[in-house]
C-alpha positions as a printed NumPy array, in Angstrom:
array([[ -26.152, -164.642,   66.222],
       [ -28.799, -165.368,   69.014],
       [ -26.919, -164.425,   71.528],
       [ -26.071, -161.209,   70.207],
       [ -29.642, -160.788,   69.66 ],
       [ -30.648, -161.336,   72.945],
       [ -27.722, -159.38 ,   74.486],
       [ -28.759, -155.811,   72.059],
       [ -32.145, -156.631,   73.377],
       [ -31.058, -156.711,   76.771],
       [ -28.74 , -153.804,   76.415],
       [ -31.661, -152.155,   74.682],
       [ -33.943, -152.738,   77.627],
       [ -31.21 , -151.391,   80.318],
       [ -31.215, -147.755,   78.418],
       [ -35.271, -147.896,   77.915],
       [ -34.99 , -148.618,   82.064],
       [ -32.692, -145.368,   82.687],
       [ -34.742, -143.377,   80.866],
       [ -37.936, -144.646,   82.561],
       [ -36.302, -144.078,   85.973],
       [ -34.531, -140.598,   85.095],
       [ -38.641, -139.381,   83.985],
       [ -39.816, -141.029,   87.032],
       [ -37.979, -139.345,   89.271],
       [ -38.45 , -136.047,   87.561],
       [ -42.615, -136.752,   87.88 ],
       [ -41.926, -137.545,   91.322],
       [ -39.737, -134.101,   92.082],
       [ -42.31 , -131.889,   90.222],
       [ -41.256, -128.023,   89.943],
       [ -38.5  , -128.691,   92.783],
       [ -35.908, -131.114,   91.969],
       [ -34.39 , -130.025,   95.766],
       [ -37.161, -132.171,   96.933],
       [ -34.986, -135.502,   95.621],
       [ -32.524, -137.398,   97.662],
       [ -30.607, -137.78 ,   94.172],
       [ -30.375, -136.306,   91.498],
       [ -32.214, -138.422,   89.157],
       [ -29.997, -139.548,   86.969],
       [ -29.45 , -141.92 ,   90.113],
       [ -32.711, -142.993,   89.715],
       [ -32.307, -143.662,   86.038],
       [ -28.654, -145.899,   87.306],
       [ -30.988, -147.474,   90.162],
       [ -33.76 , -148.573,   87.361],
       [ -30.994, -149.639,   84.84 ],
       [ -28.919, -151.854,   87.275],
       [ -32.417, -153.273,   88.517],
       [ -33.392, -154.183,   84.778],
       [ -30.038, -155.391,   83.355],
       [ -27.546, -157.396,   86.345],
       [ -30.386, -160.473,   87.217],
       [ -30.868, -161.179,   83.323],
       [ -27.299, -160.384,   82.166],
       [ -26.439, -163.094,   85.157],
       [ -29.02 , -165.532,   83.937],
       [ -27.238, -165.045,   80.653],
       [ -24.323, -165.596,   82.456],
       [ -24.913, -168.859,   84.098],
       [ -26.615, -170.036,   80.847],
       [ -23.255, -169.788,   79.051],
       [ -21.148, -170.866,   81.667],
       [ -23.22 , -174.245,   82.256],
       [ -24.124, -174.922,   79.076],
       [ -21.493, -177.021,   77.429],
       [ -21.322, -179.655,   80.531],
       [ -25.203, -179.462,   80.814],
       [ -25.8  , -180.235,   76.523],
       [ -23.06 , -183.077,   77.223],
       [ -25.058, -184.827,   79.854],
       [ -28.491, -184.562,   78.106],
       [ -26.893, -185.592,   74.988],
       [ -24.647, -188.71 ,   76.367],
       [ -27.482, -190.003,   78.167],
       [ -30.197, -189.931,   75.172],
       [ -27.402, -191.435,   72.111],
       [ -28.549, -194.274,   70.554],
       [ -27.239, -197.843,   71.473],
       [ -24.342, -198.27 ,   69.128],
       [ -22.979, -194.997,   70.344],
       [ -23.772, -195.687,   74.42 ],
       [ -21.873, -198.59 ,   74.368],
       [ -18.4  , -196.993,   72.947],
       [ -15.393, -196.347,   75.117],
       [ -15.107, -193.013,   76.884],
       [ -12.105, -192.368,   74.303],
       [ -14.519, -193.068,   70.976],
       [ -17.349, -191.887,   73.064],
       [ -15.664, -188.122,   73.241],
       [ -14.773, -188.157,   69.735],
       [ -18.538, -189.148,   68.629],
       [ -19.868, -186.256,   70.981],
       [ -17.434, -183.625,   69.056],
       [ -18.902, -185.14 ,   65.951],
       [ -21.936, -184.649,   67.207],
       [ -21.037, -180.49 ,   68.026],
       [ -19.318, -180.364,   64.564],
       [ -22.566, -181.655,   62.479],
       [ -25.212, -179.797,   64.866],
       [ -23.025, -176.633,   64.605],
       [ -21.231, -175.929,   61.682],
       [ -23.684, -178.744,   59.387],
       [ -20.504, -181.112,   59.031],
       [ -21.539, -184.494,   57.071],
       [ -22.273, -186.816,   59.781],
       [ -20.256, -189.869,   59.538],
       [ -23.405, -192.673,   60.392],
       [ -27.325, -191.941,   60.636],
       [ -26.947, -192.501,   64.619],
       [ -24.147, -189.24 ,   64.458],
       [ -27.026, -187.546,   62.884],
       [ -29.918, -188.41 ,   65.013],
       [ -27.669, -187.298,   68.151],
       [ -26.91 , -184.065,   66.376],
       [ -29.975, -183.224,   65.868],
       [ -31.129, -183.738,   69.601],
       [ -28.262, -181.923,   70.103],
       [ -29.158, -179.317,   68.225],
       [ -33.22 , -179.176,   69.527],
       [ -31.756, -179.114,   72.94 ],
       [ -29.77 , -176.737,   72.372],
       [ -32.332, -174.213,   70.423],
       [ -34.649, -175.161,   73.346],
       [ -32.192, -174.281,   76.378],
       [ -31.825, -170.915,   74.495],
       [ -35.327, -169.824,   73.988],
       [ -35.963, -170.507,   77.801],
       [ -33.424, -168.581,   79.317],
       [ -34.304, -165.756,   76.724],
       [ -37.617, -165.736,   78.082],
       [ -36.259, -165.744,   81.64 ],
       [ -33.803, -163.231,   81.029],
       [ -36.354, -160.596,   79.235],
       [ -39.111, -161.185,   81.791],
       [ -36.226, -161.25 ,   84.764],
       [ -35.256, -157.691,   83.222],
       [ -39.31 , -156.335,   82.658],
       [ -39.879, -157.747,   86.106],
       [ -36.624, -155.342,   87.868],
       [ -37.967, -152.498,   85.538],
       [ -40.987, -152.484,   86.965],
       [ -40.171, -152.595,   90.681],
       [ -37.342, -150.508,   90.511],
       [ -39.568, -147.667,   88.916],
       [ -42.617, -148.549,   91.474],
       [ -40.087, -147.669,   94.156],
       [ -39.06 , -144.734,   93.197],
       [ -39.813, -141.725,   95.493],
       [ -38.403, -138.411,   96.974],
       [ -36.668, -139.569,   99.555],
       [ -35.107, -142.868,   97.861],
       [ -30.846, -142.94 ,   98.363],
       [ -30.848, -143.743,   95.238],
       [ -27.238, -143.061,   94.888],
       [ -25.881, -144.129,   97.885],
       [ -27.927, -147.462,   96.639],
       [ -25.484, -147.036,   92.831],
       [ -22.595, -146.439,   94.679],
       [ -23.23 , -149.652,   96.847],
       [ -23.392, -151.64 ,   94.084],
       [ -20.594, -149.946,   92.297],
       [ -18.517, -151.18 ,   95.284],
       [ -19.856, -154.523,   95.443],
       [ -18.428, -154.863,   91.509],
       [ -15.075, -152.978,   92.496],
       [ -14.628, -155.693,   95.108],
       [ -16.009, -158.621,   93.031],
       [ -13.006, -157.487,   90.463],
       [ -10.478, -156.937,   92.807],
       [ -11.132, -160.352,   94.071],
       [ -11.277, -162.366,   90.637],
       [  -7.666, -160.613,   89.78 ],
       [  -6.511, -161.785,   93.424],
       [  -7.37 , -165.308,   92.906],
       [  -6.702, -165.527,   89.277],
       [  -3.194, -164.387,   90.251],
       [  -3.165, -167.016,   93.005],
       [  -4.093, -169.708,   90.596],
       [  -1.628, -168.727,   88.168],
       [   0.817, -169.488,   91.017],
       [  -0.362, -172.765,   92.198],
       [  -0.566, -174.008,   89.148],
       [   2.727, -172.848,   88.554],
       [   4.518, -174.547,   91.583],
       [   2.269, -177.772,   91.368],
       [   3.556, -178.655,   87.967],
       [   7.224, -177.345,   89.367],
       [   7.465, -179.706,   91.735],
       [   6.142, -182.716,   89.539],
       [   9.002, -181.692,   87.156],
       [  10.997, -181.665,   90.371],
       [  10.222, -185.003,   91.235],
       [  11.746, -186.214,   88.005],
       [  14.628, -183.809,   87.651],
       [  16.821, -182.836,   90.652],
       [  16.328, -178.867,   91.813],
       [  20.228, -178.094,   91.445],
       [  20.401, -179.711,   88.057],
       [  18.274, -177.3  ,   87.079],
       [  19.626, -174.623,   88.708],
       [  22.706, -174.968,   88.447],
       [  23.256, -177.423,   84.883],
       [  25.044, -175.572,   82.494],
       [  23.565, -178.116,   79.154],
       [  20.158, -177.18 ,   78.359],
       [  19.394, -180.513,   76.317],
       [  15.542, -181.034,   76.893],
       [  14.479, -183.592,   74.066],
       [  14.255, -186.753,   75.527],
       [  16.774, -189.456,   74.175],
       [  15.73 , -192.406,   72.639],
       [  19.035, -194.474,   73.084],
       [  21.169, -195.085,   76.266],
       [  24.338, -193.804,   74.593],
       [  22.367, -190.031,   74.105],
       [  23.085, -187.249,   76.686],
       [  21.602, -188.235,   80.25 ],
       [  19.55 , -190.808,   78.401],
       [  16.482, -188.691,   79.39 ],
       [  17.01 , -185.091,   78.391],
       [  19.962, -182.338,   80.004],
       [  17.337, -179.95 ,   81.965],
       [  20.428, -177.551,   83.294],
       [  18.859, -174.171,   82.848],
       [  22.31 , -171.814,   83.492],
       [  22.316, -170.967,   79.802],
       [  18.764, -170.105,   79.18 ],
       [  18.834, -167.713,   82.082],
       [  22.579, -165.995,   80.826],
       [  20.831, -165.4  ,   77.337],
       [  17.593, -163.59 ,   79.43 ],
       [  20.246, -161.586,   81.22 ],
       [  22.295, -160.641,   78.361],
       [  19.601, -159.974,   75.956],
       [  17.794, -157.9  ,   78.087],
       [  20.703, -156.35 ,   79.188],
       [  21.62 , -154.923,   75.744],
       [  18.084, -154.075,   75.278],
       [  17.933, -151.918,   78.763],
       [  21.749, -150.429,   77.423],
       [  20.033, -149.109,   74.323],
       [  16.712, -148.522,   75.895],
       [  17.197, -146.368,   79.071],
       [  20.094, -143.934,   78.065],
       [  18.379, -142.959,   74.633],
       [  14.366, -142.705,   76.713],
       [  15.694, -140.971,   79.34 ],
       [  17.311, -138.669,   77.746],
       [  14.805, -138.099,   75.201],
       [  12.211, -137.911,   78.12 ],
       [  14.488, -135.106,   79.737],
       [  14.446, -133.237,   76.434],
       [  10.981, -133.141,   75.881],
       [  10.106, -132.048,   79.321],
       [  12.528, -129.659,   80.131],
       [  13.908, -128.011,   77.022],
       [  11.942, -128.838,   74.16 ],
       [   8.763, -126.436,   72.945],
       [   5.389, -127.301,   73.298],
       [   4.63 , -127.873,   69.54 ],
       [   7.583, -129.855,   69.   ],
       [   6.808, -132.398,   72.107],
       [   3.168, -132.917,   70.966],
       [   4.641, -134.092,   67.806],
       [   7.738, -135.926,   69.204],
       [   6.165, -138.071,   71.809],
       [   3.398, -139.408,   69.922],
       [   5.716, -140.547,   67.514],
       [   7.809, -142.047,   69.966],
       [   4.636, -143.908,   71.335],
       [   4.328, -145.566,   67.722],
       [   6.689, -147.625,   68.779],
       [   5.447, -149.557,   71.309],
       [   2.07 , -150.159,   69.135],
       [   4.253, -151.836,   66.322],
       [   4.063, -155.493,   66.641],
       [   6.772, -157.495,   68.167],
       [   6.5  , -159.619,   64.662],
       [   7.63 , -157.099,   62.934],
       [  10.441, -155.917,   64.854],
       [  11.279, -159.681,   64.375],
       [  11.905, -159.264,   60.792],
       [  13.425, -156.114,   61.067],
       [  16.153, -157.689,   63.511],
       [  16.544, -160.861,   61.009],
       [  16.308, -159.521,   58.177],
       [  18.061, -156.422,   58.708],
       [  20.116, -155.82 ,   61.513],
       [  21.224, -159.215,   62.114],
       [  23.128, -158.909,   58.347],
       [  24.64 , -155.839,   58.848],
       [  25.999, -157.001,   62.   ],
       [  27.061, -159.821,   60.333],
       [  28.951, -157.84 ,   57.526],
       [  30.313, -155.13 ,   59.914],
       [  32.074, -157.87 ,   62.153],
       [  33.466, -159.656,   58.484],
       [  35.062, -155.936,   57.874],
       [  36.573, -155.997,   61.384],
       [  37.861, -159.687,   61.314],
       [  34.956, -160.709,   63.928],
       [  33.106, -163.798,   64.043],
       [  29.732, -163.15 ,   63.945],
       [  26.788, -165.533,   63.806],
       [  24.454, -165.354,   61.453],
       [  21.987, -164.815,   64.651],
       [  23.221, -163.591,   67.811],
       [  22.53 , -161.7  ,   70.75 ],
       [  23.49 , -158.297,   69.934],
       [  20.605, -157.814,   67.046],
       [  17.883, -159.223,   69.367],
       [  19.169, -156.929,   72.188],
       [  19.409, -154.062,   69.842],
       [  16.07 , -154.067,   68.   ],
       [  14.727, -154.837,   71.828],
       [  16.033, -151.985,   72.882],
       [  14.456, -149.655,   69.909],
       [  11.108, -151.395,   70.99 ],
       [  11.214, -150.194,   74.623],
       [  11.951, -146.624,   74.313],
       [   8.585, -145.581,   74.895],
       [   8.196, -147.788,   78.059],
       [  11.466, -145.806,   79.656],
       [  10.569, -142.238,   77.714],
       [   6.872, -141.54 ,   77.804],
       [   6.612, -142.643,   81.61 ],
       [   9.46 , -140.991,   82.559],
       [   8.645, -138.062,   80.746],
       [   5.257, -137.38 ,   82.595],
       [   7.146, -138.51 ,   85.788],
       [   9.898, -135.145,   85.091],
       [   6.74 , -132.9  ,   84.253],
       [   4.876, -133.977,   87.43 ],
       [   7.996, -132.782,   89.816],
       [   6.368, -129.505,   91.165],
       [   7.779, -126.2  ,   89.317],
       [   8.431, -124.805,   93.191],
       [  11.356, -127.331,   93.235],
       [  12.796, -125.932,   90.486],
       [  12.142, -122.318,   91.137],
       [  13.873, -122.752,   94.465],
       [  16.783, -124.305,   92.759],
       [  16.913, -121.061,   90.232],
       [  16.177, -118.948,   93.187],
       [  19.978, -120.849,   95.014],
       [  21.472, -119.617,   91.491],
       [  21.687, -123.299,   89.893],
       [  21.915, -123.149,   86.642],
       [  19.239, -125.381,   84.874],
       [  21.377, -128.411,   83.969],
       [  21.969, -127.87 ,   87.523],
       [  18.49 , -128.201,   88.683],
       [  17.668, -131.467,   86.34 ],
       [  20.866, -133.354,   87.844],
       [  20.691, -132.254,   91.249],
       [  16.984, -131.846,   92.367],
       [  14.039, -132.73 ,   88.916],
       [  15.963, -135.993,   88.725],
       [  16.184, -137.041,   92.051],
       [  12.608, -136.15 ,   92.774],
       [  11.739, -137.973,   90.001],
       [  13.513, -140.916,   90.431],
       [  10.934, -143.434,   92.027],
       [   8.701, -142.642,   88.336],
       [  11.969, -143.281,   86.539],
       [  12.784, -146.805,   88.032],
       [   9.363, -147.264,   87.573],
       [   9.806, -147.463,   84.325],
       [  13.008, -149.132,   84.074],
       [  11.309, -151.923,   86.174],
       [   8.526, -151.541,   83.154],
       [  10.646, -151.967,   80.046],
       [  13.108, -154.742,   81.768],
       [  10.352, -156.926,   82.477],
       [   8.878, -156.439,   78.616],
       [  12.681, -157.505,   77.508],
       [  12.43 , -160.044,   79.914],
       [   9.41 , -161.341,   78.605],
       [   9.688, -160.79 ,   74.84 ],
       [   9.962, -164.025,   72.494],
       [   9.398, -162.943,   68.967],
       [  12.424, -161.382,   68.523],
       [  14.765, -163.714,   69.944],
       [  13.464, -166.385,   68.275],
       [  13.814, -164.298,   64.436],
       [  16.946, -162.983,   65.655],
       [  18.518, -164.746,   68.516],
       [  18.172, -168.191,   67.654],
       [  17.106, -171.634,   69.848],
       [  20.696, -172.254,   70.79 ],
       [  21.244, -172.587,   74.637],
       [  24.656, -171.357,   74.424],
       [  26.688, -170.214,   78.072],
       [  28.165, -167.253,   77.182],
       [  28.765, -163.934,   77.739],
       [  30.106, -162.594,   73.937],
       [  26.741, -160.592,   72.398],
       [  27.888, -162.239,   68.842],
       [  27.064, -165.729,   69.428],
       [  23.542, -167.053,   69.193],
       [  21.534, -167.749,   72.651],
       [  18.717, -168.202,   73.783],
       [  15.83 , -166.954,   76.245],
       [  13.284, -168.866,   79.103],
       [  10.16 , -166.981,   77.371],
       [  11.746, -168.948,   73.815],
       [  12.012, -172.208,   75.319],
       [   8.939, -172.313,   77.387],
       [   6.66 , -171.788,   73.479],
       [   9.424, -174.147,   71.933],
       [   8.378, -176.483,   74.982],
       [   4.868, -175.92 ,   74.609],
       [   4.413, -176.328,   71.169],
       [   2.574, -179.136,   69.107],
       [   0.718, -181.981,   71.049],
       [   2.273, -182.582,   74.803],
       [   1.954, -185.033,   77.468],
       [   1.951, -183.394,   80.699],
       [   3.794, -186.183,   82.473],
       [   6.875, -185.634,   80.8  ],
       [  10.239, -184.059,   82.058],
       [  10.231, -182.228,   78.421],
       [   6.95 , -180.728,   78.88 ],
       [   7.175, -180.141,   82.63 ],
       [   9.976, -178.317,   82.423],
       [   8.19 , -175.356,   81.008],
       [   6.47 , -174.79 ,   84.084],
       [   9.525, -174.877,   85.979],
       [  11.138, -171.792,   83.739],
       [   7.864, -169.951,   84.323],
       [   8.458, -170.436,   88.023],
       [  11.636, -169.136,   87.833],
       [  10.47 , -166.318,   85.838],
       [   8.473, -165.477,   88.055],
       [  10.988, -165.491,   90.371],
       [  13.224, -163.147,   88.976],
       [  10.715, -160.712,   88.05 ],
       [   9.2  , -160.188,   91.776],
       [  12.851, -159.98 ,   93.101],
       [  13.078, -156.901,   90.148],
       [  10.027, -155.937,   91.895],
       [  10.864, -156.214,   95.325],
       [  14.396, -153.892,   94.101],
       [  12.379, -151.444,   92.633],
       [  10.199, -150.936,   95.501],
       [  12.757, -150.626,   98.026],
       [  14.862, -147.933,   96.017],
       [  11.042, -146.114,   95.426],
       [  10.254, -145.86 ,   99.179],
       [  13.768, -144.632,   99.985],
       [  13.501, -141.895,   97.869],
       [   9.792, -141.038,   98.172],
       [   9.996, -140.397,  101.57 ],
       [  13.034, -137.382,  101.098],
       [  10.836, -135.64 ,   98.315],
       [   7.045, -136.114,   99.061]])
């Protein structure tokens, strides 16, 4: 609650500041506003920025060195009993401490309590000083920004500048966080690696990753062969993509080229709805619906069916990525210039004519665009294979036998308390590699086919 206090003041502050600098600036300019560099909204920007990015960063700082800063003050002032714990019992008295100065837990013994309360002075103390700092930081850039306001101040080549310096500082954080994402990736790879040979994993065909607790058990330490997790990714998504692209594209072809403009502003938002439905639901739509009338349909046609297999996943997949493939490729179609088509007409092609032969094809790096969109959302999706699909890591190729995905096993890996020196736990990490993987090869596809094409109809 004090935080958001200070933040509304702050916020509140930043507006006061544009409108101080906008009225400045107008002062300044008199009867000719032709006599300002900028226009002075500019100057209001200049004032605002001045006011609001040293405190908001003070703010910043205060919340990002907070925790380890509370922990040392607190540690080294606990009373003897505690100080002399283990760093195991030592980190489970400091949360105690948190939990009673926080949330007003009952402390367990009277030196818990004293602590907590230190904590919690500390901690009201820390606060009230860098909201001090961070109003007078923000009066303080009020002030001289509005002092240095004059006719000939750039003040928005001085915005833009700083604009730029933010585009950068975001580009960059996305950059590395991507990088770091990697690393960590291949780092705990190659740990997992170090227990369990690369074409095991590769190329195993027993996915058997609970780790045996007699000799006589499979491998004695887990089967980490990976072969069936990624032929249930493949045929899943597969199915999905089967369902997904021939029904969006052709619904996206319909509402650009033939349909009326009433009925597509009703048509496509509804077919948007569908990607904003959540993947949980779609779940128990697939289990609890399509899965059984699979199920019955095959015990009509003297088919073994099980009770969860890949053909509902892949079908109530598919359903759920129609918009990816039909609302993209859609505005792709209508962005292909009407002078392509009018040329076309003006040859004597007939208008099926023109969509196969020219809207299409110039269309066609949009269109794998958004292939490449809705495989790597089936690629990706969990929810449903678990509710539908099952946790089976079966090696086949028949749509009416349970499998399962990488995405499933990596949460199945992940889930509950894990030690991170462990094939079983490791092993997620690999799969995520490998994922990874596959989807920049997709990638690398996609882009290839995109440039060939792009450069015939640009």
């Amino acid at each position: 609650m004090q935080l958001f206090i200070l933040t509304a003041a702050l916020l509140a502050l930043i507006s006061f500041g544009y409108g101080v600098g906008r009225r400045r600036a107008l002062a300044v300019a008199g009867p000719n506003l032709r006599s300002l560099h900028s226009l002075p909204r500019y100057h209001g920007y200049l004032v605002a920025l001045w006011c609001g990015l040293p405190a908001l960063a003070v703010v910043a700082a205060w919340l990002a060195f907070e925790p380890s800063l509370l922990h040392a003050l607190v540690i080294g002032a606990l009373p003897a009993d505690l100080a002399q714990l283990s760093d195991e019992r030592l980190a489970l008295a400091y949360n105690e401490v948190r939990n009673v100065a926080r949330y007003g837990h009952p402390a367990s013994s009277d030196s818990i309590a004293e602590a907590a309360r230190h904590y919690a002075s500390l901690r009201q103390t820390m606060f009230l000083s860098v909201a001090a700092i961070a109003v007078a930081l923000a009066v303080a850039g009020l002030a001289a920004a509005r002092a240095r306001i004059h006719a000939g101040l750039r003040a928005r080549n001085r915005v833009e500048s700083i604009v730029s310096i933010f585009l950068i500082a975001a580009s960059t954080v996305a950059i590395f966080t991507t990088i770091g994402i990697v690393l960590s990736l291949v780092f705990e790879s190659l740990r997992f690696f170090q227990m369990v040979p690369v074409t095991e994993f590769l190329f195993g065909t027993s996915w058997s990753p609970q780790m045996a607790i007699r000799e006589d058990q499979v491998g004695s330490s887990g089967s980490f062969g990976a072969v069936p997790l990624f032929a249930g990714t493949m045929l899943i998504a597969g199915i999905a993509l089967a369902v997904a692209v021939p029904l969006g594209l052709l619904a996206a072809i319909y509402m650009s080229e033939y349909a009326a403009p009433k009925f597509r502003s009703v048509v496509k938002p509804l077919l948007e709805v569908l990607a904003g439905i959540p993947t949980v639901v779609y779940g128990f739509f697939a289990a609890l619906t399509v899965a059984p009338f699979i199920r019955d349909l095959g015990a009509k046609l003297g088919l073994s069916v099980a009770s969860e297999s890949a053909l509902a996943a892949g079908l109530v997949m598919g359903i759920m990525i129609i918009p990816f493939v039909s609302s993209l490729s859609d505005d792709v179609i209508s962005a292909v210039p009407h002078s392509l088509r009018e040329g076309a007409y003006g040859l004597g092609a007939t208008k099926s004519e023109t969509i196969k032969q020219v809207v299409l094809p110039a269309a066609l790096p949009g269109i794998v665009g958004s292939i490449l969109l809705a495989a790597s959302r089936a690629i990706g999706e969990t929810m449903i294979v678990v509710m539908a699909a099952g946790l089976a890591a079966n090696l086949t190729a028949n749509p009416l036998e349970a499998v399962t995905t990488v995405t499933t096993q990596i949460v199945t890996l992940l889930v509950g308390d894990q030690e991170f020196d462990s094939p079983k736990t490791l092993a997620a990490f690999a799969l995520g590699l490998a994922l990874f993987g596959i989807t920049l090869a997709l990638n690398g596809i996609a882009l290839r086919i995109v440039n060939k094409y792009r450069e015939k109809y640009d």
